[in-house]
Biopython code that builds the backbone (N, CA, C, O; Angstrom):
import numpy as np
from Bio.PDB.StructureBuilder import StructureBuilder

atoms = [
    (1, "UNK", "N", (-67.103, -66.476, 34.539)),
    (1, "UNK", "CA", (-65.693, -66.450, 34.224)),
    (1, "UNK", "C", (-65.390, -65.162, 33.458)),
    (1, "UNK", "O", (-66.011, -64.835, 32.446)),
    (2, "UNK", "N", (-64.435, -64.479, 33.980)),
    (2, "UNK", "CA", (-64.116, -63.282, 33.697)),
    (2, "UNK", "C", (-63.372, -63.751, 31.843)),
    (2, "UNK", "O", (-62.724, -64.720, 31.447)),
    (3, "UNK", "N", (-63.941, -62.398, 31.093)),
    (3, "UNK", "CA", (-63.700, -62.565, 29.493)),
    (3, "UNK", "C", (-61.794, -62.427, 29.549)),
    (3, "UNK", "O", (-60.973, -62.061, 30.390)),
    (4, "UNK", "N", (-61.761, -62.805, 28.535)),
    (4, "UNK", "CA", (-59.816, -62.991, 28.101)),
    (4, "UNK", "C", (-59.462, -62.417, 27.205)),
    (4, "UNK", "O", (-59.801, -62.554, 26.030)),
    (5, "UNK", "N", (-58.613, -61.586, 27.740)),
    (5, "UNK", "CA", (-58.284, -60.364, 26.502)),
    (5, "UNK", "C", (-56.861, -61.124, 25.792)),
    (5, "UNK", "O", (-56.223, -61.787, 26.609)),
    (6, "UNK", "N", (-56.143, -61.096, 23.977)),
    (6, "UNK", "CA", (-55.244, -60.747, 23.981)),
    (6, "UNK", "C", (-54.140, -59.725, 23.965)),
    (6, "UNK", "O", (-54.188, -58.635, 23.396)),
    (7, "UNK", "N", (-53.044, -60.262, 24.728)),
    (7, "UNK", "CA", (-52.214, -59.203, 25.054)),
    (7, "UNK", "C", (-51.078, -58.306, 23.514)),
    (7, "UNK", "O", (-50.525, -57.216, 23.369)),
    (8, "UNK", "N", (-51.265, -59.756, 22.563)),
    (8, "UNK", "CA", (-50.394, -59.324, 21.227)),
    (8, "UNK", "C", (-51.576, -57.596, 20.934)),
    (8, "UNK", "O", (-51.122, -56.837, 20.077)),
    (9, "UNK", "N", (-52.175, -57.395, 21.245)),
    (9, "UNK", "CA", (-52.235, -56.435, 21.034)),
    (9, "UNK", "C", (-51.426, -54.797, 20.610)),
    (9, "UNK", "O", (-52.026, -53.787, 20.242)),
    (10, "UNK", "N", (-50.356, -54.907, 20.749)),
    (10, "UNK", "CA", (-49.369, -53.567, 20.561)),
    (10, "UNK", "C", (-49.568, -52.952, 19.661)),
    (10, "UNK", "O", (-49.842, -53.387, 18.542)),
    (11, "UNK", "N", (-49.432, -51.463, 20.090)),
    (11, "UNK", "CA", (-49.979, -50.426, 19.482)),
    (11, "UNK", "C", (-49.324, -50.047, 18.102)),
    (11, "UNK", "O", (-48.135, -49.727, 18.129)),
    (12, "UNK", "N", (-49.876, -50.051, 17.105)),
    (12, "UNK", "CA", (-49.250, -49.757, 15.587)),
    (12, "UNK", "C", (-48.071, -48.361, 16.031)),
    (12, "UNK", "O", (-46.952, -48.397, 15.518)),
    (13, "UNK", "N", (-48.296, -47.636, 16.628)),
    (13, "UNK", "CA", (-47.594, -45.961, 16.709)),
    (13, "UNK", "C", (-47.386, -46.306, 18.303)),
    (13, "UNK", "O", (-48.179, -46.774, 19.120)),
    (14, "UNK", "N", (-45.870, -45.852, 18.446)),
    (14, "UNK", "CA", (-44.921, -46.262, 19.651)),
    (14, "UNK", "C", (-45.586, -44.982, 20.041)),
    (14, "UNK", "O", (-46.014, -44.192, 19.200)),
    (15, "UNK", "N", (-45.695, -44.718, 21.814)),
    (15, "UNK", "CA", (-45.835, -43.429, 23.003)),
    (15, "UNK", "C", (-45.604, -42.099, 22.381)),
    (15, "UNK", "O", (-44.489, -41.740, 22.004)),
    (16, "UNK", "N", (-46.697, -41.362, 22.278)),
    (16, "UNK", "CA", (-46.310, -39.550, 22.082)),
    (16, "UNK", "C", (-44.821, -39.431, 22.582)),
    (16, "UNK", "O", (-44.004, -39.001, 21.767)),
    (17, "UNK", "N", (-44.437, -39.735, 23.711)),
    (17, "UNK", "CA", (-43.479, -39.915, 24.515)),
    (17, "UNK", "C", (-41.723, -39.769, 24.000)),
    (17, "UNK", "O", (-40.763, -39.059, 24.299)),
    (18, "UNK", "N", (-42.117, -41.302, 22.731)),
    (18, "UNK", "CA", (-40.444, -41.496, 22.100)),
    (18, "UNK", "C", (-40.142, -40.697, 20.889)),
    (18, "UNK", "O", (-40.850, -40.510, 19.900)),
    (19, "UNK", "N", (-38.611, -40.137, 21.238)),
    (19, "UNK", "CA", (-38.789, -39.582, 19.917)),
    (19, "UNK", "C", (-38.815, -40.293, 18.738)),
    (19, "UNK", "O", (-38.630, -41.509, 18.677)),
    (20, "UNK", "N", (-39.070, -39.471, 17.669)),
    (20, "UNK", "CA", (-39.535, -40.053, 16.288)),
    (20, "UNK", "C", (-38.538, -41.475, 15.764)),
    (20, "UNK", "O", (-38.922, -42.599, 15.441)),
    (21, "UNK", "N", (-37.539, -41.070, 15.813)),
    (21, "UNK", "CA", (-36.251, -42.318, 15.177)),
    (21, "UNK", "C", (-36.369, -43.215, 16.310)),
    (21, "UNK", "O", (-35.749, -44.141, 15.786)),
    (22, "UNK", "N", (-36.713, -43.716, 17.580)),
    (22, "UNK", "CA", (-37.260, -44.320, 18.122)),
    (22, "UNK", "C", (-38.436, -45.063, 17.570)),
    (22, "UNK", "O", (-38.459, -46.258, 17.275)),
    (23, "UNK", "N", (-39.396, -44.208, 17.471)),
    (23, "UNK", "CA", (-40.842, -44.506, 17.334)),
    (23, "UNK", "C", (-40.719, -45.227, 16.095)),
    (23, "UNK", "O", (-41.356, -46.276, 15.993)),
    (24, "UNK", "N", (-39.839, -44.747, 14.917)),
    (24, "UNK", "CA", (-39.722, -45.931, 14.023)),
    (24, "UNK", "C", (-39.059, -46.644, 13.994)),
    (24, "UNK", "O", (-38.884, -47.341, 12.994)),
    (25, "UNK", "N", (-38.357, -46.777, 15.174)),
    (25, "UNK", "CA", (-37.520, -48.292, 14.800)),
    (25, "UNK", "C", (-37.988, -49.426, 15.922)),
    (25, "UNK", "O", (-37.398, -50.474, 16.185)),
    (26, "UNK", "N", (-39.438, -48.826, 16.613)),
    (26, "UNK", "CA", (-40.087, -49.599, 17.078)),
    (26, "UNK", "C", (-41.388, -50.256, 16.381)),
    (26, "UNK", "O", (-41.686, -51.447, 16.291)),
    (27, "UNK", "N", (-42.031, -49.179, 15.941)),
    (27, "UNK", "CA", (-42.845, -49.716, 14.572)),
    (27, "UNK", "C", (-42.329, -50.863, 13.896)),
    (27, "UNK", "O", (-42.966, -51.916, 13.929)),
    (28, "UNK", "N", (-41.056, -50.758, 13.180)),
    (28, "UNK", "CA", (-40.381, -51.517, 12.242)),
    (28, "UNK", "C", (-40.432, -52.682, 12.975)),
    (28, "UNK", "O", (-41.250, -53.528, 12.613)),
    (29, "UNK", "N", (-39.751, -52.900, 13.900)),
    (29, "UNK", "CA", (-39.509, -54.480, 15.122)),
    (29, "UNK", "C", (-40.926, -54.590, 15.514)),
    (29, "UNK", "O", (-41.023, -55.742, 15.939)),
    (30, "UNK", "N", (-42.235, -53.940, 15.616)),
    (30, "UNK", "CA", (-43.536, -54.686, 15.841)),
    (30, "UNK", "C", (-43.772, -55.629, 14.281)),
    (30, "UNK", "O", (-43.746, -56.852, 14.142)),
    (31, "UNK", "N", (-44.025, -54.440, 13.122)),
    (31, "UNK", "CA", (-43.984, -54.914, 11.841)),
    (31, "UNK", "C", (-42.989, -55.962, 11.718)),
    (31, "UNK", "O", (-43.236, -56.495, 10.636)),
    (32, "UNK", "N", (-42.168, -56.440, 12.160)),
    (32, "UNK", "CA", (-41.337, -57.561, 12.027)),
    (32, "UNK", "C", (-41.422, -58.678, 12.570)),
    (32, "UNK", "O", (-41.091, -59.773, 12.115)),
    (33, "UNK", "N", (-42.039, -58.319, 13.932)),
    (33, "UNK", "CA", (-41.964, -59.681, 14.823)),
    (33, "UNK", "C", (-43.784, -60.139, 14.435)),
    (33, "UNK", "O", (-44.080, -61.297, 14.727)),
    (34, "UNK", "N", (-44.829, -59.322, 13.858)),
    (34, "UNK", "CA", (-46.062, -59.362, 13.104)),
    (34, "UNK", "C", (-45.945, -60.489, 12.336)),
    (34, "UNK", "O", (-46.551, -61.517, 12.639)),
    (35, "UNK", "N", (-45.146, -60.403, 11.258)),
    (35, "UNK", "CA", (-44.742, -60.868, 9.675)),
    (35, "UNK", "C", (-44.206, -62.001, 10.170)),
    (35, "UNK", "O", (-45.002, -62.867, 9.804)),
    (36, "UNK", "N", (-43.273, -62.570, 10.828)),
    (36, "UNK", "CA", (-42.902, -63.393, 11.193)),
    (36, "UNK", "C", (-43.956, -64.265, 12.056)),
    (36, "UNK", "O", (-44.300, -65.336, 11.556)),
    (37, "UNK", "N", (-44.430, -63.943, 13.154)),
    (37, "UNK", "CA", (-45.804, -64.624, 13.570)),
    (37, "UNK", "C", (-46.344, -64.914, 12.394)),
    (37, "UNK", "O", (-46.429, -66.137, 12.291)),
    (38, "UNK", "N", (-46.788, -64.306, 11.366)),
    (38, "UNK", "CA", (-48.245, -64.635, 10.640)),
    (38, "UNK", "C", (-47.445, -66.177, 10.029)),
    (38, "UNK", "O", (-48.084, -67.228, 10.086)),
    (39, "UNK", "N", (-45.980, -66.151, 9.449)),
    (39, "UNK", "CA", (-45.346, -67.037, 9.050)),
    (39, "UNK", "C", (-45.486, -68.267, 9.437)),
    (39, "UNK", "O", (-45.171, -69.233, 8.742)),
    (40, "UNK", "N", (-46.146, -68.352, 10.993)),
    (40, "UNK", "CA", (-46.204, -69.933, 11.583)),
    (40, "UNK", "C", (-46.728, -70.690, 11.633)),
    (40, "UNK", "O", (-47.741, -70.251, 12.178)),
    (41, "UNK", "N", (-46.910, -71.847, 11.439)),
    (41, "UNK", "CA", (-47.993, -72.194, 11.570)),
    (41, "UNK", "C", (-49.061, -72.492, 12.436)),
    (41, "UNK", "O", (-48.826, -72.474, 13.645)),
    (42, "UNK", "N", (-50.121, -72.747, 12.063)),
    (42, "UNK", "CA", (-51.733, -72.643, 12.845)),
    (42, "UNK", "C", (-51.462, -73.136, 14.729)),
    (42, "UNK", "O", (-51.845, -72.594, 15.766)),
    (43, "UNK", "N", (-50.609, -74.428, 14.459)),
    (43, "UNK", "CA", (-50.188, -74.777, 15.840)),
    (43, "UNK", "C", (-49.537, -73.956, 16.447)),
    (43, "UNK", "O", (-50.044, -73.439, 17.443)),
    (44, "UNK", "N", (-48.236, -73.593, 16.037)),
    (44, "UNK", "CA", (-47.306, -72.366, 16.913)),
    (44, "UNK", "C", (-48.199, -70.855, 17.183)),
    (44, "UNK", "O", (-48.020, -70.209, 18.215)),
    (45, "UNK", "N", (-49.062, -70.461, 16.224)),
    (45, "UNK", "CA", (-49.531, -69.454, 16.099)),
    (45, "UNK", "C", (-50.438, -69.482, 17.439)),
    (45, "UNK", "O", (-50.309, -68.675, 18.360)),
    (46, "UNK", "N", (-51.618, -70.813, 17.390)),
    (46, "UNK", "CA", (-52.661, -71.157, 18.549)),
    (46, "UNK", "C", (-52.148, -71.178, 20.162)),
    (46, "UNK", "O", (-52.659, -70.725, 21.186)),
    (47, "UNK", "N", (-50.745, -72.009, 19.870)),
    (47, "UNK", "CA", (-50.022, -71.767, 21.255)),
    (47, "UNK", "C", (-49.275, -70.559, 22.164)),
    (47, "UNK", "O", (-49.277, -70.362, 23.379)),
    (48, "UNK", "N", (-48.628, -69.824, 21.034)),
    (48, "UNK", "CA", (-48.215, -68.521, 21.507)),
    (48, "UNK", "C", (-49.308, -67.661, 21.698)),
    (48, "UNK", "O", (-48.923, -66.620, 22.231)),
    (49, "UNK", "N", (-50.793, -67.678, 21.427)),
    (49, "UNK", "CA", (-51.577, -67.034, 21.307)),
    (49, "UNK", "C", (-52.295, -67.105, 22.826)),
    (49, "UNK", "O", (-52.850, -66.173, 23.408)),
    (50, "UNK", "N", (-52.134, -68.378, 23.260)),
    (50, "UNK", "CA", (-52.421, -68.865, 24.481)),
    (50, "UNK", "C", (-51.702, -68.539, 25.369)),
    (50, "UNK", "O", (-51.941, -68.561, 26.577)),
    (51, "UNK", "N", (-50.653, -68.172, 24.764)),
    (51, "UNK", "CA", (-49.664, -67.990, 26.073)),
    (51, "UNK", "C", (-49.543, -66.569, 26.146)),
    (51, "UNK", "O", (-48.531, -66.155, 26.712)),
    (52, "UNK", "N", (-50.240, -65.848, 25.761)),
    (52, "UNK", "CA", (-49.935, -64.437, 25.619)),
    (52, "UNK", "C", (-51.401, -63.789, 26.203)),
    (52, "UNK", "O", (-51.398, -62.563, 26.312)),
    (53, "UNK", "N", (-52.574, -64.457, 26.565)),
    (53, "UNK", "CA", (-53.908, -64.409, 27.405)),
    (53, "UNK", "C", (-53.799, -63.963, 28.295)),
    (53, "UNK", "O", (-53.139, -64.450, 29.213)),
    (54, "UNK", "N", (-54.641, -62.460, 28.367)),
    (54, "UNK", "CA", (-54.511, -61.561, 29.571)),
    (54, "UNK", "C", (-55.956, -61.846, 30.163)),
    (54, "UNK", "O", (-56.888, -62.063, 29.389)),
    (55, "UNK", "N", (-56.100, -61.843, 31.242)),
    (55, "UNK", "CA", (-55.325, -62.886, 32.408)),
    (55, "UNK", "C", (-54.486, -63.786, 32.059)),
    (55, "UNK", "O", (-54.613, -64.290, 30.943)),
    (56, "UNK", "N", (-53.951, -63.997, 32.499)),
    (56, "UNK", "CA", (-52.704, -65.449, 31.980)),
    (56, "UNK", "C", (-53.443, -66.830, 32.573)),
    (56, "UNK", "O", (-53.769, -67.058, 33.738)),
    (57, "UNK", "N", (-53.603, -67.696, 31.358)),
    (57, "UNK", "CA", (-53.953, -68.799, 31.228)),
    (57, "UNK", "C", (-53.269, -69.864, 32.452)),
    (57, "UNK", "O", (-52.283, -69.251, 32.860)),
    (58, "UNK", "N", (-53.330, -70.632, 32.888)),
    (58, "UNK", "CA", (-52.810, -71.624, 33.314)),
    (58, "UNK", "C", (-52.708, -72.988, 32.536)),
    (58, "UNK", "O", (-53.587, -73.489, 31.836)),
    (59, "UNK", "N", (-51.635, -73.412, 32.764)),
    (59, "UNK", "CA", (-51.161, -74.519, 31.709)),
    (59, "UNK", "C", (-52.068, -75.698, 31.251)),
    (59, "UNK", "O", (-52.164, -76.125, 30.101)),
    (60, "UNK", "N", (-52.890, -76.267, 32.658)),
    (60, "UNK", "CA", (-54.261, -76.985, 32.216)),
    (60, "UNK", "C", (-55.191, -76.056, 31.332)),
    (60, "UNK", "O", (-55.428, -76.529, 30.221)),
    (61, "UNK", "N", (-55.626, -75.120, 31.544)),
    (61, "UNK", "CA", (-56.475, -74.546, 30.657)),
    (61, "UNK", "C", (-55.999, -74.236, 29.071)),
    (61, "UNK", "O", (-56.683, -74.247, 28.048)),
    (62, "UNK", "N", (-54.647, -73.972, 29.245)),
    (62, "UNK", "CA", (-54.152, -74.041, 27.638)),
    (62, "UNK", "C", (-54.266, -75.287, 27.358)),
    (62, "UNK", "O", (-55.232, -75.606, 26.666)),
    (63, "UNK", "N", (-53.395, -76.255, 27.776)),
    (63, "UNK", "CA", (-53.827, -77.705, 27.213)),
    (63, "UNK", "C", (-55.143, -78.405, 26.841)),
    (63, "UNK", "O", (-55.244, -79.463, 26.220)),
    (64, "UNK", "N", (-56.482, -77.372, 27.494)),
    (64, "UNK", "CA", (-57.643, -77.800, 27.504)),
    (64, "UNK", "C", (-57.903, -77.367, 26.228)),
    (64, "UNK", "O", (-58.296, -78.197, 25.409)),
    (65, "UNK", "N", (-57.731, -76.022, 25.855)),
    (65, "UNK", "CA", (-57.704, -75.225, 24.589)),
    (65, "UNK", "C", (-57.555, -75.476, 23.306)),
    (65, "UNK", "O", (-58.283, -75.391, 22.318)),
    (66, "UNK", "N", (-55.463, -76.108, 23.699)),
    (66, "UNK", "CA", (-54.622, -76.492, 22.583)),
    (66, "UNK", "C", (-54.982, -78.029, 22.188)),
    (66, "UNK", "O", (-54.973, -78.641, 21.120)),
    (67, "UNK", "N", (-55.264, -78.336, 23.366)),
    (67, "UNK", "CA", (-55.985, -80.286, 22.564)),
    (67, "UNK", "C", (-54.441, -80.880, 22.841)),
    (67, "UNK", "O", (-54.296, -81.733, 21.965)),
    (68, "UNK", "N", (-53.286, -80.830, 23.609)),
    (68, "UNK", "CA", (-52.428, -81.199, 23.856)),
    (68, "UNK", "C", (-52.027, -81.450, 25.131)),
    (68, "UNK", "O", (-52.512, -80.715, 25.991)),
    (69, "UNK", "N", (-51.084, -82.500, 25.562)),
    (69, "UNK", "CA", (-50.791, -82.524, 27.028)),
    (69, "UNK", "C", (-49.742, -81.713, 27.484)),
    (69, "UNK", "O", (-48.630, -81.540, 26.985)),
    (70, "UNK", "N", (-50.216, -81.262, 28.449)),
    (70, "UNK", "CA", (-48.711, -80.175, 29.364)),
    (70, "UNK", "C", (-47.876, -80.155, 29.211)),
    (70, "UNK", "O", (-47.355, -79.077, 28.924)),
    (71, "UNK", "N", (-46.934, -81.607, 29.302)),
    (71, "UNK", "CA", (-45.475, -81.800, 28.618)),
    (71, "UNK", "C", (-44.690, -81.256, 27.129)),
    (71, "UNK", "O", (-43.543, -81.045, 26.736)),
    (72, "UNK", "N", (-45.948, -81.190, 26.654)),
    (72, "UNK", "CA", (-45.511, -80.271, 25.389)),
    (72, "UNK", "C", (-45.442, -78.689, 25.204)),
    (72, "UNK", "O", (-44.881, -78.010, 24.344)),
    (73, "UNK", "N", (-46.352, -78.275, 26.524)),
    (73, "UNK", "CA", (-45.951, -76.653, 25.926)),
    (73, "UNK", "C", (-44.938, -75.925, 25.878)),
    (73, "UNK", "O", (-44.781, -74.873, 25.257)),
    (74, "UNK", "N", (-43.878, -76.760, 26.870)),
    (74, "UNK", "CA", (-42.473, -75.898, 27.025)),
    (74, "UNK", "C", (-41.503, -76.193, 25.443)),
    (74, "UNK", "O", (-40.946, -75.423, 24.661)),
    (75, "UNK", "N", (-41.643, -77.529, 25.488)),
    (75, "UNK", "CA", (-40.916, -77.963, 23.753)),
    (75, "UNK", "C", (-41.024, -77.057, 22.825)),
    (75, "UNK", "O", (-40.160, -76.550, 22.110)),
    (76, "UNK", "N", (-42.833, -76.789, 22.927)),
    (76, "UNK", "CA", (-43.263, -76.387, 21.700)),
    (76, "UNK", "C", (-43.270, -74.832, 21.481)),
    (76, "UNK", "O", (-42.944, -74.074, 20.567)),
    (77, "UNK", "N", (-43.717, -74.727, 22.558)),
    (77, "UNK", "CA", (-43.085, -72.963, 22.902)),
    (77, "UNK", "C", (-41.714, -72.157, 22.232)),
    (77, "UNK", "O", (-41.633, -71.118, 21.576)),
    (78, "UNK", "N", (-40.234, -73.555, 22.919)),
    (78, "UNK", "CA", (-39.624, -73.229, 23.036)),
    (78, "UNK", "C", (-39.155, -72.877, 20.913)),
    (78, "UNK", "O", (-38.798, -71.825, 20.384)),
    (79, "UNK", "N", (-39.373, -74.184, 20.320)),
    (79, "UNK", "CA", (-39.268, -74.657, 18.664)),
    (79, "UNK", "C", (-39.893, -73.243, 18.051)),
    (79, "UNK", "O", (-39.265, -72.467, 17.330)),
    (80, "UNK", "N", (-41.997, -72.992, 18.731)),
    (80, "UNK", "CA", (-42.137, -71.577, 17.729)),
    (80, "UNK", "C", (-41.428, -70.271, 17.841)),
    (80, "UNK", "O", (-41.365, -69.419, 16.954)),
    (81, "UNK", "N", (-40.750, -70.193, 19.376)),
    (81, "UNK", "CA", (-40.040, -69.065, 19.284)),
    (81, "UNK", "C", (-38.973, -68.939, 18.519)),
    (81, "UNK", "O", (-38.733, -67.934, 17.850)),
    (82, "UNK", "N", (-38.414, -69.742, 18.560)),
    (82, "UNK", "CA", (-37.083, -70.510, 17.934)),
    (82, "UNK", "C", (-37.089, -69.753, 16.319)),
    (82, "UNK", "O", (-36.288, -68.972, 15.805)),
    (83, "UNK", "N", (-38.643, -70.503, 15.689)),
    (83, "UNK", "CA", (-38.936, -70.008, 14.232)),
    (83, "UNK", "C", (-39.297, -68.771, 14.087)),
    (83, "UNK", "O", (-39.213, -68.225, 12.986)),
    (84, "UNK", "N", (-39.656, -68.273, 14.941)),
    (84, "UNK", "CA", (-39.718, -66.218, 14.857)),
    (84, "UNK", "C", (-38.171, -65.968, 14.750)),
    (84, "UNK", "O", (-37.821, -65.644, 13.615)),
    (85, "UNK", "N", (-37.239, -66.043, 15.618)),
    (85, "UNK", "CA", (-36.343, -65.737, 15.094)),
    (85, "UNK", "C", (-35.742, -65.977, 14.603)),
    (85, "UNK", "O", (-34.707, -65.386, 14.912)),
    (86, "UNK", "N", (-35.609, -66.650, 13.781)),
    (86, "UNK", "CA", (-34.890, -67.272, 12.111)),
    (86, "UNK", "C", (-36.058, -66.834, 11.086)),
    (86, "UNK", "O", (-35.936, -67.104, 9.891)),
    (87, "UNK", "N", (-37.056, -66.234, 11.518)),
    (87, "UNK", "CA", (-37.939, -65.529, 9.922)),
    (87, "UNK", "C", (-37.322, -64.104, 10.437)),
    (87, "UNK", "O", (-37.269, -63.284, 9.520)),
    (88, "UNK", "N", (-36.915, -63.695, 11.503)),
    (88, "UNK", "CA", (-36.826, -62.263, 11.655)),
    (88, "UNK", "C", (-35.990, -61.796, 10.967)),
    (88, "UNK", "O", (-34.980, -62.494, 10.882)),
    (89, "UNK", "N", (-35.980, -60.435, 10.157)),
    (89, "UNK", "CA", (-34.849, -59.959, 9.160)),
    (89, "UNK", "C", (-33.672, -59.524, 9.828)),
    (89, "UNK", "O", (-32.705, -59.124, 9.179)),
]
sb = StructureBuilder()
sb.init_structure("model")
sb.init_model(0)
sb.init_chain("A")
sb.init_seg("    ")
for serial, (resi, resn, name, xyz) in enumerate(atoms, 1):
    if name == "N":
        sb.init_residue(resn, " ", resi, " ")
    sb.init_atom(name, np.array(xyz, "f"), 0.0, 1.0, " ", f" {name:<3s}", serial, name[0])
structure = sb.get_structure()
């Protein structure tokens, strides 16, 4: 079975590419949407974490993961995103 990378990976320093007032006001919104993740808890954190698995997971295999049944990942998905943006400044 091929290894599973995560995708939250994003790069601290935005593309040689953007200019600078760009590049920091993309920094700032990684550093933000960061701080807010770390905010969640262990469950929301484990699930978005799953759902963000490069290769992309399939929903049995997250549920195999998360210790939860299928019917819940869309709820629960939907609630931790929900709480990122109400911690976001």
């Amino acid at each position: 079975r091929a290894q599973r990378e995560i995708v939250s990976d994003i790069p601290e320093v935005a593309d040689l590419g953007t200019r600078p007032d760009e590049a920091a006001e993309q920094n700032e919104e990684f550093a933000n949407v960061r701080a807010a993740f770390d905010q969640l808890d262990d469950n929301c954190r484990h699930l978005l974490t799953l759902l963000m698995m490069e290769p992309q997971l399939s929903y049995e295999e997250i549920c195999e993961q998360w210790g939860r049944p299928i019917g819940s990942i869309g709820p629960t998905r939907s609630r931790c995103l929900e709480r990122i943006r109400k911690l976001m400044p």
